[in-house]
NUPA-981009 format. One record per atom (N, C-alpha, C): x, y, z; residue in one letter. Coordinates in steps of 0.2 Angstrom, whole numbers, plus 5000, padded with zeros to 4 digits. Atoms other than C-alpha are relative to their C-alpha. Layout:
N
XYZa ...
***
This chain:
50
499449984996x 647758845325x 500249945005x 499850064997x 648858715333x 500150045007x 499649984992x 649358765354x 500649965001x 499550014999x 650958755354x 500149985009x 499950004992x 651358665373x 500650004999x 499349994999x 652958695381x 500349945000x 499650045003x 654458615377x 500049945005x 499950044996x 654758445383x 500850015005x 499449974994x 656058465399x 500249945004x 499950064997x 656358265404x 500650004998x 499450025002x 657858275393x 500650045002x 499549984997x 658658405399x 500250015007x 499850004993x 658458385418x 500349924998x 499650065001x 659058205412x 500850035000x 499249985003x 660558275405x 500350035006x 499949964993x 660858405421x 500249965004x 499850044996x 660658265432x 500749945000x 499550055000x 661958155424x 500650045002x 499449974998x 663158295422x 500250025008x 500149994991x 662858345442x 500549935002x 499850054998x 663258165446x 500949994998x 499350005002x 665058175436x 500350065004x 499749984995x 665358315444x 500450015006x 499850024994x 665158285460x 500349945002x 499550054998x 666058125459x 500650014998x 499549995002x 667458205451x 500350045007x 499649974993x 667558325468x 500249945004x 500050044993x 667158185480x 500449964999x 499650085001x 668158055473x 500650005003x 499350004996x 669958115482x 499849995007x 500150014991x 669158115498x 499649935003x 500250094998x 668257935497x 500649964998x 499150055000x 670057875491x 500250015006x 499650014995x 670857935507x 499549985005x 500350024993x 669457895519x 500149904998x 499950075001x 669557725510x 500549974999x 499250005001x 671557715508x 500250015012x 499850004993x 671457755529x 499449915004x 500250084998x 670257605533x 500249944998x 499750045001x 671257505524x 500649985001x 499450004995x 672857545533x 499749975007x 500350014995x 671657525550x 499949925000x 500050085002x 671357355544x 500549965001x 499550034999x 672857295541x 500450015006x 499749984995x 673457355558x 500750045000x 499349935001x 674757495553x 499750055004x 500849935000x 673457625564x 500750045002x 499749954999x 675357715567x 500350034995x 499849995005x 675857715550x 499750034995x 500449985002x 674457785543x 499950084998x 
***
């Protein structure tokens, strides 16, 4: 009789992991454009134009 061990599981928290990552930078990504779309207004010295 062989002992079946449990399935390997590095592939699929791999795979988890990346998807997790897409998604969260598909929410976060509007919101580091305009913090980084206002630092670059702050920069250029428009801070009323902004």
């Amino acid at each position: 009789m062989s002992n079946r061990s449990r399935p390997d599981l590095i592939g699929l928290i791999a795979l988890l992991l990346i998807v997790g990552v897409l998604v969260g930078g598909y929410f976060l990504f509007p919101h580091i454009q305009s913090v980084m779309g206002y630092q670059d207004c702050i920069a250029s010295g428009r801070i009323t134009g902004c």
